[in-house]
C-alpha positions as CSV (number, residue, x, y, z in Angstrom):
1,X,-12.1,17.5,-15.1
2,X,-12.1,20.0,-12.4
3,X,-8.6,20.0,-10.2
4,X,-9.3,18.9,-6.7
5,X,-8.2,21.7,-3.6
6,X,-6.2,20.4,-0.9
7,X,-5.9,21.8,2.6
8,X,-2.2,23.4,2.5
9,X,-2.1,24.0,6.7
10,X,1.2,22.4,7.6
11,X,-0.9,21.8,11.0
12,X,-2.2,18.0,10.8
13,X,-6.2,17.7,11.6
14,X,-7.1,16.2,14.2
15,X,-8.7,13.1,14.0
16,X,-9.6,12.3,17.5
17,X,-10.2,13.9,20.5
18,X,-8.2,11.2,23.0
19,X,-4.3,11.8,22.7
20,X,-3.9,8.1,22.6
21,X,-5.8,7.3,20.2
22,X,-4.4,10.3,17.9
23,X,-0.9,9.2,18.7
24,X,-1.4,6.1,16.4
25,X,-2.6,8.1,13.2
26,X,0.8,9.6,13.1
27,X,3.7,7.7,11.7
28,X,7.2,7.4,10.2
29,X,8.2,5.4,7.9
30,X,11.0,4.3,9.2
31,X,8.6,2.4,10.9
32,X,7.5,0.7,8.0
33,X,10.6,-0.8,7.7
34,X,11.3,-1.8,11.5
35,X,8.3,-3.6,11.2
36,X,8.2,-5.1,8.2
37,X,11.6,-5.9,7.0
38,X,12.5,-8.5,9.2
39,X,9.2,-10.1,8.7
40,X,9.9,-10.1,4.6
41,X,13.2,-11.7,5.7
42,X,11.9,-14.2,7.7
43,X,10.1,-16.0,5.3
44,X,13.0,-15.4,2.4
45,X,14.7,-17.2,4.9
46,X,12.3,-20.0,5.8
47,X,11.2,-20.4,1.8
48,X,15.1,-20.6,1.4
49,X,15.7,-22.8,4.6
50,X,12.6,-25.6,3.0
51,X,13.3,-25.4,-0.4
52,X,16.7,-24.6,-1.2
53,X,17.4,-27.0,-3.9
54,X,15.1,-25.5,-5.8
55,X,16.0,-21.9,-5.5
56,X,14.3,-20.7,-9.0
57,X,10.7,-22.0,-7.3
58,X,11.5,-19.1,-4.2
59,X,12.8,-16.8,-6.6
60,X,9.7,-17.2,-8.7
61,X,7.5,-17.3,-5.5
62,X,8.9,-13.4,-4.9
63,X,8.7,-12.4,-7.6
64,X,4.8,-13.7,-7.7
65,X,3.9,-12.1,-4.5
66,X,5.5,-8.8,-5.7
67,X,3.2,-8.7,-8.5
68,X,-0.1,-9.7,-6.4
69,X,0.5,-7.1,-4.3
70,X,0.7,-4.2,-7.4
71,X,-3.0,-5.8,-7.8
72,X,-3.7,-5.6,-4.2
73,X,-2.5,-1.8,-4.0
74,X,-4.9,-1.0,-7.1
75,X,-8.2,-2.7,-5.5
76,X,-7.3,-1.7,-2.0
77,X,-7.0,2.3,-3.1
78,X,-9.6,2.1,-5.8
79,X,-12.4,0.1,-4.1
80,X,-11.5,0.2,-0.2
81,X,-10.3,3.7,0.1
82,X,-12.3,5.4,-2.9
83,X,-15.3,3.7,-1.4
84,X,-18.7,5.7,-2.1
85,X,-20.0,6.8,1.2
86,X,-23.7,6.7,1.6
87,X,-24.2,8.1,5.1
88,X,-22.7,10.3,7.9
89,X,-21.0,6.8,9.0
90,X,-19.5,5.8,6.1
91,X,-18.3,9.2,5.3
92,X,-16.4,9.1,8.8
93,X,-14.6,5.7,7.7
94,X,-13.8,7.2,4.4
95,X,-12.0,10.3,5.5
96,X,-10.3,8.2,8.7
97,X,-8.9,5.6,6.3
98,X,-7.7,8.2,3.0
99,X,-9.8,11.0,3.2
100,X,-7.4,13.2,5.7
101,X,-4.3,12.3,3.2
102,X,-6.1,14.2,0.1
103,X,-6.9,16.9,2.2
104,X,-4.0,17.4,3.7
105,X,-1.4,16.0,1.4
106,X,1.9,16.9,2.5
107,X,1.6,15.6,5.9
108,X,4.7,13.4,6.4
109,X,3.1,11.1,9.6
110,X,0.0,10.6,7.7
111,X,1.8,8.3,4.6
112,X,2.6,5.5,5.3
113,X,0.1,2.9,6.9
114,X,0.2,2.8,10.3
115,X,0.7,-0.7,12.1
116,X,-3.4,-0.8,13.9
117,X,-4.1,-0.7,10.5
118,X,-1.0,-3.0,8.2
119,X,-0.7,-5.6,10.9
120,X,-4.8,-6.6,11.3
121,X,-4.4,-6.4,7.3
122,X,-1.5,-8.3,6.8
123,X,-2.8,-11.0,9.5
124,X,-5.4,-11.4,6.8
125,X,-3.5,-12.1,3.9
126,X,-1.7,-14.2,6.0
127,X,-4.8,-16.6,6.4
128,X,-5.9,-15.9,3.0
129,X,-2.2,-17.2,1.4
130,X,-2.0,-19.7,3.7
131,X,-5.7,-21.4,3.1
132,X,-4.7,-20.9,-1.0
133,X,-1.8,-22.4,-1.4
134,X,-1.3,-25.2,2.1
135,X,-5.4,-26.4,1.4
136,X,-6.5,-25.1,-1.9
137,X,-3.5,-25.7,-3.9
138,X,-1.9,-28.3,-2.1
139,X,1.5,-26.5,-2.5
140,X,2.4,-25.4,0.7
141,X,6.3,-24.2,-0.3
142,X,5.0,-21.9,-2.4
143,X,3.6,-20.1,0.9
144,X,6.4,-18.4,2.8
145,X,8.1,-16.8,-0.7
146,X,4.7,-15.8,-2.2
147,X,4.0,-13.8,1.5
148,X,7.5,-12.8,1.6
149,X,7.4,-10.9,-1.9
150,X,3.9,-9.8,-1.4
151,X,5.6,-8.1,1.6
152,X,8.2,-6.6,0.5
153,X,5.8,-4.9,-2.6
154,X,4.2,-3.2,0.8
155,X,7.1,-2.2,1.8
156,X,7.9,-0.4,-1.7
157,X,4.8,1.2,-2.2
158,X,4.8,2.6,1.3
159,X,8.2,4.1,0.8
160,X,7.4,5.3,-2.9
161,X,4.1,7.0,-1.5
162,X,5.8,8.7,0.7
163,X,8.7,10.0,-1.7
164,X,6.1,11.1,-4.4
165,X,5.5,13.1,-1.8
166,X,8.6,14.9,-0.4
167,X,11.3,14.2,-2.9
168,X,11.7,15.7,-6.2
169,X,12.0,12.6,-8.9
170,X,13.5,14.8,-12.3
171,X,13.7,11.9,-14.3
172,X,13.4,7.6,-14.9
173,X,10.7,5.8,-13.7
174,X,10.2,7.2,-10.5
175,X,9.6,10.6,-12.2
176,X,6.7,8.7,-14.0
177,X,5.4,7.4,-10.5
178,X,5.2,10.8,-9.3
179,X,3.6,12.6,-11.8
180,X,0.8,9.3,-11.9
181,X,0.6,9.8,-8.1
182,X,0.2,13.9,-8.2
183,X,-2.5,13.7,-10.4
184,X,-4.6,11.4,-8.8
185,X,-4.5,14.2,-5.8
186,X,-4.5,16.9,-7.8
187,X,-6.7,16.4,-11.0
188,X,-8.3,12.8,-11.3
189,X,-9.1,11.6,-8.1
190,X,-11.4,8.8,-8.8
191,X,-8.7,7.6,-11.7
192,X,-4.9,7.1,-11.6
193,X,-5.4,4.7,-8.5
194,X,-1.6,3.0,-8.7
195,X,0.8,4.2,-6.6
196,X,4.3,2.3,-6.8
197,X,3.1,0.8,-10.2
198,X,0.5,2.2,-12.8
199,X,0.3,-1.3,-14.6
200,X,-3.5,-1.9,-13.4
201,X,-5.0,1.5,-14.1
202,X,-4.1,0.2,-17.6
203,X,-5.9,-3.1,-17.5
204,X,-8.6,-1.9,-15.8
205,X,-9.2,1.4,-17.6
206,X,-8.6,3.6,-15.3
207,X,-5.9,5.9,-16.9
208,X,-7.1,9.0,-18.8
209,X,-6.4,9.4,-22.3
């Protein structure tokens, strides 16, 4: 397959022409974590707070809201921001949502998501965990550690897409990540769509030979 050219200006497009509305495309991640840790630790703490004597049903819960996100990442980058643009429109979306990070890579404020776009998301998940396991389910303690861990796997792929991307990883699994990651920009961009796991491009076929 032919390698895909990136844009190697060290000068970040613009993306709008209001300054305030530019200001919130740029981010760092320490961000990420200001935001988002103490929200991961509030519900450790509330799963651990409700449920404490039985600690291997919160551990579990973590551990289960880890893994949903690794799907979540996969669907979200392969079918949200790989989307197929049909019109002048759509094409706009694309590049505003992941189209300015493959053509300009290396730009360290463009990522990690910024909050106009995590928070509205993760408000959504919210409702969507909550309906599931409080109404659908009927097992409502399951809630706060399934969010928590689903959480804190945003938090790691945020902070592994950015590393891929400014640190050099010479060896282990993070070495792996890297190299997965680096070819997705670089020589198959509509494959290779995991970013802090490559578990699902392997289910779902995804991974060159």
């Amino acid at each position: 397959m032919e390698k895909v050219k990136s844009n190697t200006n060290t000068q970040p497009i613009r993306l709008f022409r209001s300054n305030f509305l530019e200001f919130f495309t740029h981010i760092s991640p320490i961000i990420v974590l200001i935001i988002w840790l103490p929200v991961a630790g509030f519900f450790i703490y509330r799963s651990v707070s409700d449920d404490f004597d039985r600690i291997h049903v919160v551990l579990f819960g973590i551990f289960l809201g880890l893994f949903l996100w690794t799907l979540t990442e996969y669907l979200l980058h392969r079918f949200l921001f790989h989307f197929p643009a049909k019109n002048a429109w759509q094409t706009r979306i694309s590049f505003l949502f992941h189209g300015i990070h493959h053509e300009q890579p290396r730009i360290k404020t463009r990522l990690v998501m910024p909050p106009v776009v995590s928070i509205p998301m993760a408000l959504i998940f919210y409702g969507f965990f909550w309906i599931l396991f409080s109404y659908l389910l009927s097992s409502a303690a399951w809630f706060s550690p399934v969010f928590a861990g689903f959480i804190l796997g945003y938090i790691f792929y945020d902070m592994t897409h950015y590393a891929t991307h400014h640190f050099r990883m010479k060896k282990g699994y993070f070495r792996r990540v890297r190299q997965h990651h680096m070819h997705h920009h670089f020589q198959t961009p509509e494959q290779r769509f995991g970013v802090s796991s490559p578990v699902w491009d392997n289910v779902f076929g995804t991974l060159p030979d």
